[in-house]
MIKOLVEX-179715 format. One record per residue: residue in three letters; z, y, x of N, C-alpha, C in turn. Coordinates in steps of 0.05 Angstrom, whole numbers. Layout:
REM MIKOLVEX-179715
('ALA'; (Z; Y; X); (Z; Y; X); (Z; Y; X))
...
//
This chain:
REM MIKOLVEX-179715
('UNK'; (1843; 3219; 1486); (1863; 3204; 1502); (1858; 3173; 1499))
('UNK'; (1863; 3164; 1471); (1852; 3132; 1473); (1824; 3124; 1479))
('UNK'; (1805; 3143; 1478); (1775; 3131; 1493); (1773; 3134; 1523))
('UNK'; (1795; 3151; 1531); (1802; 3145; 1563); (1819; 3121; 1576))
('UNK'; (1834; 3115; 1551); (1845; 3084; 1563); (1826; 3067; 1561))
('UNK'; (1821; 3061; 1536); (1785; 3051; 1534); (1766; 3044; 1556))
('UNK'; (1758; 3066; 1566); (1749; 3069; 1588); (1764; 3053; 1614))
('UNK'; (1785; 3061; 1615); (1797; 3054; 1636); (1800; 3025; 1640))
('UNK'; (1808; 3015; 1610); (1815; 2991; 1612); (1782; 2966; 1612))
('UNK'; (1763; 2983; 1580); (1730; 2968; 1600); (1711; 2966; 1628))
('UNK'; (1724; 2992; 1644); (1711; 2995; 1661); (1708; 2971; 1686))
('UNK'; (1679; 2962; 1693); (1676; 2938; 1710); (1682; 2947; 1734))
('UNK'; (1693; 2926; 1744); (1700; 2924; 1775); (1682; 2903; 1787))
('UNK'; (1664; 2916; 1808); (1643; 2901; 1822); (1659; 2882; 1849))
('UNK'; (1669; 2864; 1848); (1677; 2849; 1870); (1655; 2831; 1886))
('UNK'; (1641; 2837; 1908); (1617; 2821; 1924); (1595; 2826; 1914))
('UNK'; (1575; 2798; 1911); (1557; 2794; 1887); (1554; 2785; 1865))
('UNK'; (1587; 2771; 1860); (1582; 2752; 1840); (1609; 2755; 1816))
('UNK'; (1622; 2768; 1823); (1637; 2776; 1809); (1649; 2800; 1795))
('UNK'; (1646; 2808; 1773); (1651; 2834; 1754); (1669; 2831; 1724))
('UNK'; (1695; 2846; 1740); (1712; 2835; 1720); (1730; 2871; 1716))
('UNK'; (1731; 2870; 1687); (1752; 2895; 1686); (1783; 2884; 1685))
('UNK'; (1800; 2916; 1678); (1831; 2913; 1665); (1838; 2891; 1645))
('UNK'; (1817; 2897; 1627); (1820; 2890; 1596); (1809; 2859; 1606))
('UNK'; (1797; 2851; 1615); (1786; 2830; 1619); (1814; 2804; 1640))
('UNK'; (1822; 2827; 1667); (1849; 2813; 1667); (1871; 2802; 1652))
('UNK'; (1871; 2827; 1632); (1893; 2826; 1612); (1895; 2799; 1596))
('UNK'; (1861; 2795; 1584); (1860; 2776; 1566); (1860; 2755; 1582))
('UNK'; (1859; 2743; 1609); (1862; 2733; 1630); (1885; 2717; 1629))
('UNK'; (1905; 2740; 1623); (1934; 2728; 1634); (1941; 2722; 1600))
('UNK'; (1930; 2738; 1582); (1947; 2726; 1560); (1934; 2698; 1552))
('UNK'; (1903; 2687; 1558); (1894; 2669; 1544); (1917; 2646; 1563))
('UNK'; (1921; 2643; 1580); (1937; 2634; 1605); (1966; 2625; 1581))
('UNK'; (1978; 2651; 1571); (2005; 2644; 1569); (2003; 2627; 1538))
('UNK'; (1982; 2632; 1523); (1976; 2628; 1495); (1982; 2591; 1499))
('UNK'; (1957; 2588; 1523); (1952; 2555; 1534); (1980; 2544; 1535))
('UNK'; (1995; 2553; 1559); (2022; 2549; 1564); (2039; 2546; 1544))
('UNK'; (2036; 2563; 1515); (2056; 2552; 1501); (2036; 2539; 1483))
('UNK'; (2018; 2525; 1481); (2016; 2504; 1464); (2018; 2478; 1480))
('UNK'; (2011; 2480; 1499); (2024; 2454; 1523); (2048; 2449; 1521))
('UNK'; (2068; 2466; 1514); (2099; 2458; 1517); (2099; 2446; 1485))
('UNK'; (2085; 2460; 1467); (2087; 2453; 1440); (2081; 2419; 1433))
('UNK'; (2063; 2415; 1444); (2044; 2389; 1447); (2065; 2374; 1462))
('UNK'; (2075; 2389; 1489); (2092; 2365; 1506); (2124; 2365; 1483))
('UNK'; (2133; 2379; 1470); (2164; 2380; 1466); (2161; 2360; 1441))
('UNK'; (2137; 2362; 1424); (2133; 2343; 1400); (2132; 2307; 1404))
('UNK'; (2105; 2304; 1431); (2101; 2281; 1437); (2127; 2270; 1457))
('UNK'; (2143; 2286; 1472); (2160; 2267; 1479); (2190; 2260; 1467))
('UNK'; (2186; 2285; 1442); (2209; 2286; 1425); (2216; 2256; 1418))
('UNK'; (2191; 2234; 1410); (2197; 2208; 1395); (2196; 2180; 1422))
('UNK'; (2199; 2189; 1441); (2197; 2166; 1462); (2219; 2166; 1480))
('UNK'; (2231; 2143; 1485); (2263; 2140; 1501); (2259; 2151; 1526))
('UNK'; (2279; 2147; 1538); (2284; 2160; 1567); (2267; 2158; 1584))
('UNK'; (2258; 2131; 1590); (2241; 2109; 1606); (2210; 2122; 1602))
('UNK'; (2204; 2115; 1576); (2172; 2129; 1572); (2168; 2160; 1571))
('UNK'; (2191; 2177; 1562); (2199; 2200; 1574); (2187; 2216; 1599))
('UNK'; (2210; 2201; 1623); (2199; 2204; 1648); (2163; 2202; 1654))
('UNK'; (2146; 2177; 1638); (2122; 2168; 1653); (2105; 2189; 1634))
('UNK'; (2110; 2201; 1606); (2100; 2216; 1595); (2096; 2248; 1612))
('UNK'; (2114; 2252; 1619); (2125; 2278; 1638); (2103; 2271; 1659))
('UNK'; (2102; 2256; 1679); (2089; 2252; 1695); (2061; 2256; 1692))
('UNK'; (2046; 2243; 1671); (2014; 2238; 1663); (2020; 2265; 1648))
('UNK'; (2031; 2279; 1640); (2020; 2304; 1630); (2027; 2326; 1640))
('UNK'; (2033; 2337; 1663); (2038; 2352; 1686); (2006; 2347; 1698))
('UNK'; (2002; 2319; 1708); (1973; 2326; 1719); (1947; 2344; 1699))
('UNK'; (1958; 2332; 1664); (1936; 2342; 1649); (1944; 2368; 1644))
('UNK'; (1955; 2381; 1649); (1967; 2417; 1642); (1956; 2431; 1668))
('UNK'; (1958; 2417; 1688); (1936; 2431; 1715); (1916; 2419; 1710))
('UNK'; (1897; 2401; 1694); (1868; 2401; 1692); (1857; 2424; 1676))
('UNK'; (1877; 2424; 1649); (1873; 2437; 1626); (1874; 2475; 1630))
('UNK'; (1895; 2477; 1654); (1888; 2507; 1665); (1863; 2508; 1686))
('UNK'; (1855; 2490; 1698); (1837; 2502; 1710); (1811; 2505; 1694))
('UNK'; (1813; 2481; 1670); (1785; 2484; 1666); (1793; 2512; 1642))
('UNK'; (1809; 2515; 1632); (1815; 2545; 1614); (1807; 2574; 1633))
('UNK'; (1819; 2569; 1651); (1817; 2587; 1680); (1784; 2604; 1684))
('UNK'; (1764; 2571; 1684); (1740; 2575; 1693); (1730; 2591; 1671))
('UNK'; (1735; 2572; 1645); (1721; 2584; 1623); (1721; 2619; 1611))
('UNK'; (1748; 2622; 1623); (1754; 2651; 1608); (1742; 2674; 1634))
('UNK'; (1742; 2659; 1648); (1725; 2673; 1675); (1696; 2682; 1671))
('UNK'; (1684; 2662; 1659); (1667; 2657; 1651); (1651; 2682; 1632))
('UNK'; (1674; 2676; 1604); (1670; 2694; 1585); (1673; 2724; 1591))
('UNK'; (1690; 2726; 1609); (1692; 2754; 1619); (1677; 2776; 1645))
('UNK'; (1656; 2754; 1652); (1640; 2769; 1668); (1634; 2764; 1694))
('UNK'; (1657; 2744; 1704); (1656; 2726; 1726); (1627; 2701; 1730))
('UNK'; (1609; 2709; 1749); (1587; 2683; 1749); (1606; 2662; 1769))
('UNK'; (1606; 2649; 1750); (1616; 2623; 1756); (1599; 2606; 1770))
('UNK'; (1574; 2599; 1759); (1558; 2587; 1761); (1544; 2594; 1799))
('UNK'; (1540; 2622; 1807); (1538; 2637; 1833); (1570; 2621; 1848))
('UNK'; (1582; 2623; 1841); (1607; 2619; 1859); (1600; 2595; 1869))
('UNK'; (1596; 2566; 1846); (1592; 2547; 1852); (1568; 2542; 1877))
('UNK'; (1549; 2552; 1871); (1533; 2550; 1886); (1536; 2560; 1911))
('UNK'; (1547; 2583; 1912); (1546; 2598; 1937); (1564; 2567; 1967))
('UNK'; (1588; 2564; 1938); (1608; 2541; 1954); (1600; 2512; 1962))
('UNK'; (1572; 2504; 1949); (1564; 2473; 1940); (1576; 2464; 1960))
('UNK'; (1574; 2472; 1990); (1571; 2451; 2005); (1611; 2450; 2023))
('UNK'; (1615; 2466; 2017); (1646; 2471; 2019); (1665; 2459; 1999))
('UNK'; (1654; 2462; 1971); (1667; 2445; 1946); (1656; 2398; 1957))
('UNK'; (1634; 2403; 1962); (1625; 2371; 1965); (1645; 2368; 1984))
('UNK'; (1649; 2378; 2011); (1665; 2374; 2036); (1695; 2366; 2016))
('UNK'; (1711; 2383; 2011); (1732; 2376; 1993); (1730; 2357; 1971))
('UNK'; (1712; 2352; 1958); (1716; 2335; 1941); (1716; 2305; 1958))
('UNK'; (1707; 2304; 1983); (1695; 2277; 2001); (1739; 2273; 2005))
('UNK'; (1747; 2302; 2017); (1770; 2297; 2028); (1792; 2291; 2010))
('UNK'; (1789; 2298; 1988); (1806; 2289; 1959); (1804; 2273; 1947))
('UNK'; (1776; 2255; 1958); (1760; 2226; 1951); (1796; 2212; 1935))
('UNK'; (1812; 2198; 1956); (1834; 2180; 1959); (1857; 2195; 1940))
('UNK'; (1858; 2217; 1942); (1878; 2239; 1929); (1876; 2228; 1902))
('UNK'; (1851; 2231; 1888); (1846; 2220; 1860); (1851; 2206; 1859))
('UNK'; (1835; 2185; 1873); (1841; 2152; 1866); (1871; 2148; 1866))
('UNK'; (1891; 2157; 1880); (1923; 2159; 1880); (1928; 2170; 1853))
('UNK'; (1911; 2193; 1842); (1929; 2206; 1820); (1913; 2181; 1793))
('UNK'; (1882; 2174; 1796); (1876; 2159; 1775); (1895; 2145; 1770))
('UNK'; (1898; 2122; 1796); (1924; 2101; 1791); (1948; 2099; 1784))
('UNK'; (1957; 2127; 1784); (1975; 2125; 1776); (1985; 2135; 1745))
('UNK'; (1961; 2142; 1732); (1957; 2149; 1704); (1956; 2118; 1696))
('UNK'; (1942; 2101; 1704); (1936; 2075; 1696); (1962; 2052; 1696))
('UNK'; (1976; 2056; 1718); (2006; 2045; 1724); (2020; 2061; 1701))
('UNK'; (2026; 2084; 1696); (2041; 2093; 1682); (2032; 2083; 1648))
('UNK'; (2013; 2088; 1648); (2001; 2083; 1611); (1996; 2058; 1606))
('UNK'; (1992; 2026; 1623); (1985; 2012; 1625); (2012; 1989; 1627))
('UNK'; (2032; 2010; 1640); (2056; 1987; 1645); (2060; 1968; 1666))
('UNK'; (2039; 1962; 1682); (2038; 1937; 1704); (2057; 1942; 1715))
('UNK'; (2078; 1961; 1723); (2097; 1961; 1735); (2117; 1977; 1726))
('UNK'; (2144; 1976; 1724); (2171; 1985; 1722); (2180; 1985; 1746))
('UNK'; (2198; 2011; 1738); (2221; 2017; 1758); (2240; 1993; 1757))
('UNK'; (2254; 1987; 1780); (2270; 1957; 1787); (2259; 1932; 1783))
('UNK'; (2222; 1936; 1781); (2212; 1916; 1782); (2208; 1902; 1814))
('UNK'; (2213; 1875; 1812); (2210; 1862; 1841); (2185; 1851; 1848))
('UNK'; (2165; 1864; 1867); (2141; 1866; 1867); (2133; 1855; 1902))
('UNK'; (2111; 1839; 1904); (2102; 1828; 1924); (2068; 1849; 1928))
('UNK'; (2064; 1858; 1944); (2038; 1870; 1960); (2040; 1877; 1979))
('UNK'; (2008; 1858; 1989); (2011; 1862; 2027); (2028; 1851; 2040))
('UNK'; (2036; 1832; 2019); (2053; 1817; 2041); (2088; 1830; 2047))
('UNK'; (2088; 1854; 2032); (2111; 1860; 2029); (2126; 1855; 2000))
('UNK'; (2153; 1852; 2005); (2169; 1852; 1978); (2186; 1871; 1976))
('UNK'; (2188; 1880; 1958); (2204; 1903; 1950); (2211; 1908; 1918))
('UNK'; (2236; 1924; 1920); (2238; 1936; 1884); (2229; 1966; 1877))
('UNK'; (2217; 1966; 1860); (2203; 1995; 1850); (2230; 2012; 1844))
('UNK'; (2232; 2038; 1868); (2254; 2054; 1857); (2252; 2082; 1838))
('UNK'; (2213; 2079; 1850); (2199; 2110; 1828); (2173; 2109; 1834))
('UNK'; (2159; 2120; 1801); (2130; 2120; 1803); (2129; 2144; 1798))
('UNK'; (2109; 2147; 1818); (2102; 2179; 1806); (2068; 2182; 1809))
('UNK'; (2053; 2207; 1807); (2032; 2198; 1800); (2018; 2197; 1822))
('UNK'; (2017; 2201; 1848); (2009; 2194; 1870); (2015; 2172; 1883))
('UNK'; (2041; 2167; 1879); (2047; 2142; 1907); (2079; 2133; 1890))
('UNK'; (2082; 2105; 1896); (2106; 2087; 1883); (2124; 2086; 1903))
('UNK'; (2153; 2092; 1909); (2170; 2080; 1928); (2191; 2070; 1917))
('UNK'; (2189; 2050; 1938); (2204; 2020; 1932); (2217; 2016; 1966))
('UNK'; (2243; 2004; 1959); (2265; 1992; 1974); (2255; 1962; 1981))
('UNK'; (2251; 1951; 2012); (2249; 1925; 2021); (2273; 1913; 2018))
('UNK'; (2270; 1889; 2029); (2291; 1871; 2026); (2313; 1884; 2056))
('UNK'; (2300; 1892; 2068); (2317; 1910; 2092); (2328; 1937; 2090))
('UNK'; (2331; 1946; 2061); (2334; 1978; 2053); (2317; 1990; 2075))
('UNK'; (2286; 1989; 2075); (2275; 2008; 2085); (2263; 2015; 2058))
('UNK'; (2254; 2040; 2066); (2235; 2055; 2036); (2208; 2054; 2039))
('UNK'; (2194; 2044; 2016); (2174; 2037; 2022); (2148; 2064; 2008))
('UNK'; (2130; 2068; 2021); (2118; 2091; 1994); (2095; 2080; 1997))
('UNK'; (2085; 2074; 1971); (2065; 2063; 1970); (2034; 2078; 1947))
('UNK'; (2020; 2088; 1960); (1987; 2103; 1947); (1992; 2078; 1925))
('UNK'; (1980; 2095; 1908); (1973; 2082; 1876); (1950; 2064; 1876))
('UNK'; (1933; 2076; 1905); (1908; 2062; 1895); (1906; 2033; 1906))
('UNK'; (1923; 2033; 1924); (1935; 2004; 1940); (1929; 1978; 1910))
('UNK'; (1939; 1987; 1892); (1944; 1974; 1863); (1916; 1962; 1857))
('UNK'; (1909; 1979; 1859); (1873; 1975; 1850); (1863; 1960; 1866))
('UNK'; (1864; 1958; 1892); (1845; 1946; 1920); (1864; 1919; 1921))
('UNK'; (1885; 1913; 1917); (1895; 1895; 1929); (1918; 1873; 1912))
('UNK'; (1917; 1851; 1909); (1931; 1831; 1901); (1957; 1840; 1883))
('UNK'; (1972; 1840; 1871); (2000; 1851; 1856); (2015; 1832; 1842))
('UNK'; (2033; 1823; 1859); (2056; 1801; 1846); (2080; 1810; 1836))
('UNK'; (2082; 1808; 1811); (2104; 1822; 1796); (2125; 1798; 1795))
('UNK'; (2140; 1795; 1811); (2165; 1773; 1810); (2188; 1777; 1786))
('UNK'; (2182; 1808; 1767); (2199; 1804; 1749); (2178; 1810; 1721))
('UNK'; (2153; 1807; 1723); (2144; 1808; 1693); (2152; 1796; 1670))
('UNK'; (2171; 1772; 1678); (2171; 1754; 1662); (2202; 1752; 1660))
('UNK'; (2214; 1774; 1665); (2246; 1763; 1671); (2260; 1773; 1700))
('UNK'; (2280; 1772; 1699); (2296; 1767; 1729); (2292; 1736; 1736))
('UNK'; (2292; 1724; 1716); (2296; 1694; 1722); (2276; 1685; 1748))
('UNK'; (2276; 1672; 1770); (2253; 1658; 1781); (2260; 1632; 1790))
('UNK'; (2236; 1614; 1795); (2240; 1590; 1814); (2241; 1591; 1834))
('UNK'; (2255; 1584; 1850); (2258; 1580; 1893); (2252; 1552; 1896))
('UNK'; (2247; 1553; 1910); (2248; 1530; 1923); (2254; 1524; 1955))
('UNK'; (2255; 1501; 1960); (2269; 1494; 1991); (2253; 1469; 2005))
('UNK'; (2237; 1477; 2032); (2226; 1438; 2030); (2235; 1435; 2050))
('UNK'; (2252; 1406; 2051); (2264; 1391; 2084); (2252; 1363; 2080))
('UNK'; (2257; 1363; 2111); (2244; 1330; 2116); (2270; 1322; 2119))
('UNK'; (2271; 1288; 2112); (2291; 1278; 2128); (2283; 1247; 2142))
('UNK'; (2296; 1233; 2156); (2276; 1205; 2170); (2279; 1184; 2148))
('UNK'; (2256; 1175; 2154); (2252; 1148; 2139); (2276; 1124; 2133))
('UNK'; (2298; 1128; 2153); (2314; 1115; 2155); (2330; 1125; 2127))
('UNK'; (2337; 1148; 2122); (2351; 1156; 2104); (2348; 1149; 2074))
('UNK'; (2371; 1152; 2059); (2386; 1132; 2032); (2366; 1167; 2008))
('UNK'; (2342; 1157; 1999); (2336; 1176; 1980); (2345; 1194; 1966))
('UNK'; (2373; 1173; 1953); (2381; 1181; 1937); (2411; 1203; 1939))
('UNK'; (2420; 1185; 1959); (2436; 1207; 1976); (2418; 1239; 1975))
('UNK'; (2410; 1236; 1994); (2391; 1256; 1993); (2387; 1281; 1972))
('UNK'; (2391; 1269; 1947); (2379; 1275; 1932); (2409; 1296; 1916))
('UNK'; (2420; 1267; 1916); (2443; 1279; 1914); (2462; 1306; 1934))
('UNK'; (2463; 1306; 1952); (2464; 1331; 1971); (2458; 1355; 1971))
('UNK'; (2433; 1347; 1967); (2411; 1372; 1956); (2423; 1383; 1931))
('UNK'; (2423; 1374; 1906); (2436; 1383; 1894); (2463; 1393; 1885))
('UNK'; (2477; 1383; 1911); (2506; 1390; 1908); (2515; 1416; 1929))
('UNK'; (2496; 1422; 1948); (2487; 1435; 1956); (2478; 1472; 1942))
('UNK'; (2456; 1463; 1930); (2450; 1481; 1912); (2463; 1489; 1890))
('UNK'; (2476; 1476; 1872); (2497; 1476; 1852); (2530; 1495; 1872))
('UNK'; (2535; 1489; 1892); (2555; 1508; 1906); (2548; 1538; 1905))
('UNK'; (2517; 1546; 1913); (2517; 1577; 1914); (2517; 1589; 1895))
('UNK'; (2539; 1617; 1886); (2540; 1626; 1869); (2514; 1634; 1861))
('UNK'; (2501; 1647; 1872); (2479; 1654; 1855); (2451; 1634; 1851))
('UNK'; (2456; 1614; 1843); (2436; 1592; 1834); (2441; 1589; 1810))
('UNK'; (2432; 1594; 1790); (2440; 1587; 1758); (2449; 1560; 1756))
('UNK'; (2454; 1546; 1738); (2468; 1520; 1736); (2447; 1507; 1709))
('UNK'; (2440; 1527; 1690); (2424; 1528; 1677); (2392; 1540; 1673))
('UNK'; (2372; 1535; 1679); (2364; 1511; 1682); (2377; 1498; 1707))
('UNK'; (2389; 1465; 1707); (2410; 1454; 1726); (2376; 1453; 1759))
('UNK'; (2389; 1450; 1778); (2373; 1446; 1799); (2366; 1421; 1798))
('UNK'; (2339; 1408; 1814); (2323; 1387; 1817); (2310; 1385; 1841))
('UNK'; (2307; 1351; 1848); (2301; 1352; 1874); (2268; 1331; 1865))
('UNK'; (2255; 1336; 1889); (2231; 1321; 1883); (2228; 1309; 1916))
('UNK'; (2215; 1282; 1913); (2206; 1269; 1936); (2177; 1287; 1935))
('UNK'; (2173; 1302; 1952); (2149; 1314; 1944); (2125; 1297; 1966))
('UNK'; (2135; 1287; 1988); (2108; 1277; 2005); (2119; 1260; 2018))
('UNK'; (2107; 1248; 2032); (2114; 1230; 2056); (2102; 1231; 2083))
('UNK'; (2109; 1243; 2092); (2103; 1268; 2120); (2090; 1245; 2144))
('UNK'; (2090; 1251; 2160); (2079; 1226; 2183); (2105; 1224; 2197))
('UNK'; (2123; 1243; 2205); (2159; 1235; 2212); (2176; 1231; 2196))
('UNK'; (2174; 1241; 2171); (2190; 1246; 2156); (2190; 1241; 2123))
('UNK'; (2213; 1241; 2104); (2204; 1245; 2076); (2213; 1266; 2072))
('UNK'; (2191; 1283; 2060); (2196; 1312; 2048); (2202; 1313; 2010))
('UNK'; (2217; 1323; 2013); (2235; 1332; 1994); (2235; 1366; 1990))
('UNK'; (2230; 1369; 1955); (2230; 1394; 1951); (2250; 1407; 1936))
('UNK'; (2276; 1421; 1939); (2303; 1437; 1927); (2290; 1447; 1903))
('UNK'; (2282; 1446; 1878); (2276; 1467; 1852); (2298; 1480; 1844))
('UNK'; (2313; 1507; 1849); (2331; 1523; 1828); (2330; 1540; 1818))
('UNK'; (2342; 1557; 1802); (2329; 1582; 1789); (2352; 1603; 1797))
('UNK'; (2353; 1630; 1796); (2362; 1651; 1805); (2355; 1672; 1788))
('UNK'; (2375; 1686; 1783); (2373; 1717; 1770); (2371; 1739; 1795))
('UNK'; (2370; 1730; 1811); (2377; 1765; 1837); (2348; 1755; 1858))
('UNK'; (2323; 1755; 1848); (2300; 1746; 1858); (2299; 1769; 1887))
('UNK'; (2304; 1788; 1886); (2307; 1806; 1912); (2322; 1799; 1933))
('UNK'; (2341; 1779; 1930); (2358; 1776; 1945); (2354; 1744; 1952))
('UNK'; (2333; 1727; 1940); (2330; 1707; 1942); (2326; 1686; 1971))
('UNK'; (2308; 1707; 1993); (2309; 1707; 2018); (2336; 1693; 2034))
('UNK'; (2348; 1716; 2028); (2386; 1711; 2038); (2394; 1691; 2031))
('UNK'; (2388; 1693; 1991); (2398; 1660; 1987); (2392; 1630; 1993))
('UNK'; (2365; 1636; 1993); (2351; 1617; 2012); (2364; 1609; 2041))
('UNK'; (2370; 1627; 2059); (2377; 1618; 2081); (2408; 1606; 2077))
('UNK'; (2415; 1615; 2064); (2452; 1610; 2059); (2449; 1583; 2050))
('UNK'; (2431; 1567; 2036); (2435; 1548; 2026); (2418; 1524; 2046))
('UNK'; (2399; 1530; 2062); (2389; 1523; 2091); (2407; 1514; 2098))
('UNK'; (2430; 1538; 2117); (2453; 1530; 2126); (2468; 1507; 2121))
('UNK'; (2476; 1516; 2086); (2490; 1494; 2078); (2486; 1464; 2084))
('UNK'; (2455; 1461; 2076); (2438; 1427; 2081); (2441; 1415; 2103))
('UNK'; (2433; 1436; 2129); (2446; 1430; 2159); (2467; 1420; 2161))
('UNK'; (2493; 1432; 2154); (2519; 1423; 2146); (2516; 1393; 2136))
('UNK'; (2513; 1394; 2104); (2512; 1378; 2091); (2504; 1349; 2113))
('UNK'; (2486; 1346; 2123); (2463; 1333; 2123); (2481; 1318; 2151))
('UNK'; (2487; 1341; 2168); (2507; 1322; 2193); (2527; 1318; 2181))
('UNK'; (2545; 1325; 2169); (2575; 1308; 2155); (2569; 1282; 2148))
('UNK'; (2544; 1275; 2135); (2535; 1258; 2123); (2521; 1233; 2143))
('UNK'; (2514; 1242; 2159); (2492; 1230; 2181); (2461; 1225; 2173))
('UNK'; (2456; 1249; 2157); (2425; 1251; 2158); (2420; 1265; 2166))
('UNK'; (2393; 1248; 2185); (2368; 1257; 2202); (2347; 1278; 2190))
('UNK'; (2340; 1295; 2209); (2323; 1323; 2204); (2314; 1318; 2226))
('UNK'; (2293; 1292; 2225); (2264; 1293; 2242); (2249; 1315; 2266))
('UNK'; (2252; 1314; 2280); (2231; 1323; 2280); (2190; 1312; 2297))
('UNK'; (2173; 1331; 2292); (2148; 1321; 2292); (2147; 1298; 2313))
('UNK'; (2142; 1272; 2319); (2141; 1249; 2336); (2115; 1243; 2345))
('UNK'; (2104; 1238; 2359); (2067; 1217; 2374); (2081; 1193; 2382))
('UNK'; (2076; 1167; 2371); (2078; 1154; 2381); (2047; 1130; 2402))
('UNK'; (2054; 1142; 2428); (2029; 1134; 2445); (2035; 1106; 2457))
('UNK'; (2013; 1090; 2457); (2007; 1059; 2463); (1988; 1051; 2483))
('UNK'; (1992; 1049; 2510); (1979; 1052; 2537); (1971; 1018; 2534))
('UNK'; (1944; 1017; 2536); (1929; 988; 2550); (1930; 981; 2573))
('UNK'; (1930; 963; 2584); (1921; 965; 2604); (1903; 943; 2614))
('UNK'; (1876; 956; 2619); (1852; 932; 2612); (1853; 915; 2639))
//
C-alpha cells in the first residue's frame, strides 16, 4: 500500500517538451512556497517592529516589491530542482520575454524610483514640491507613481521616474518656512521712502506673513520707466503662497492710489527732426 502511494506520488507527469513534474514534486512546490512566506512575515514583523509609523508605511512598500522578487526567483528555482527545464522554457520564450521586458522598460524604472525615493528620503508626504513646472503637496508615495494635490485641488500622479529625468524643488526641505517675494515699479517721481514704507505696512497686514523674520524692502533696479522695488517676507503656508501673493498685490494697488503713487507703465519717448 505505501509503495503505491510512492508511486503515485513520484510518478512524472510529461507536460509538452519541457516540462516533467510529479505529485510529490507539486507538494514540495507549495510547501517550499509557504515555508518562504513565513520567513518573509518573520523578517517583515521584526524589521518593522523598531521603526515609527512614517518609515513603517515606506518599509511596507519597498518590501512588498522584494517578497514578489523573492517568490519568483524561489518559484523558478524549485522548478528547477524538481524537474521543470527552465532553461528550454526560457529559450523557447526569448523573444516574447525581450518583447515584455522592452514593454516593462518604464514599469521598472517607476518601481526602481521609487525604492530610491522611499530609502533615500528626497521626498515626504506633505512635502511642497515644484516639477515641470508644476507645484504641488505630496499626498502618497508608493512604489510606482507619487500623488500630490495642486494648488487648484487637482490630483496630481506622478511616475517615479519623472524624479530621475527631471529637475526637483523641494520648497519644504528645509522647513515650512520660505522667502516670497513681490517686484513693483513705481515713477521716478515718487518719495522712496514712502514707498518703502507702504510696502512694508502692507505686508506686515497679511495674516499669513510672519512678522519674524520682520519684512524688507529693497530698491532693487532702476528700470527705464520706473524704480523697481523688491517686497522680501517669509511665510509658513508655502502652498498657499500664490493666493498670498496676490492678496497682498491687491493690497499695494490700494495702498499705492490712497497715497498717490504712480505704477508706470512701459513709456518710448520719440524725438522727430526735422532736417
Amino acid at each position: 500500500m505505501l509503495s503505491k502511494i510512492l508511486d503515485f506520488l513520484t510518478h512524472e507527469y510529461v507536460i509538452g517538451d519541457t516540462i516533467t513534474i510529479s505529485i510529490l514534486g507539486a507538494l514540495m512546490v507549495i510547501g517550499v512556497f509557504l515555508l518562504t512566506s513565513f520567513i518573509l512575515k518573520i523578517i517583515n514583523r521584526i524589521a518593522s517592529s523598531k521603526l515609527n509609523k512614517d518609515s513603517r508605511l515606506k518599509f511596507k512598500s519597498v518590501f512588498s516589491f522584494f517578497n514578489n522578487f523573492i517568490y519568483a526567483v524561489v518559484f523558478l528555482l524549485t522548478l528547477q530542482n524538481f524537474g521543470v527545464n527552465i532553461t528550454a522554457i526560457f529559450a523557447a520564450s526569448a523573444a516574447l520575454l525581450v518583447g515584455i521586458g522592452l514593454a516593462l522598460q518604464t514599469f521598472f524604472q517607476d518601481i526602481i524610483s521609487g525604492i530610491f525615493i522611499l530609502s533615500d528620503q528626497t521626498v515626504h508626504v506633505g512635502d511642497v514640491i515644484e516639477i515641470n513646472g508644476k507645484v504641488c503637496k505630496v499626498k502618497n508615495i508608493k512604489l510606482r507613481t507619487t500623488r500630490a494635490t495642486t494648488i487648484d485641488n487637482k490630483v496630481l500622479i506622478i511616475p517615479n521616474h519623472i524624479y530621475l529625468t527631471s529637475i526637483l524643488y523641494n520648497w519644504t526641505a528645509n522647513g515650512a518656512l520660505t522667502r516670497e517675494s513681490i517686484v513693483v515699479g513705481v515713477s521716478y517721481d515718487s518719495d522712496p521712502d514712502k514707498v518703502k514704507e507702504l510696502l512694508i505696512a502692507v505686508a506686515n497686514d497679511h495674516p499669513k506673513v510672519l512678522k519674524n523674520p520682520a519684512p524688507i524692502v529693497m530698491l532693487s533696479e532702476f528700470g527705464d520707466s520706473s524704480l523697481e522695488f523688491t517686497l522680501l517676507f517669509s511665510m509658513n503656508s508655502s502652498f498657499e503662497s500664490n493666493l498670498s501673493k496676490s492678496d497682498i498685490r491687491f493690497s499695494i494697488v490700494s495702498s499705492f492710489r490712497e497715497h498717490n503713487i504712480e505704477i508706470p507703465f512701459p513709456q518710448r519717448v520719440v524725438h522727430m527732426q526735422n532736417n
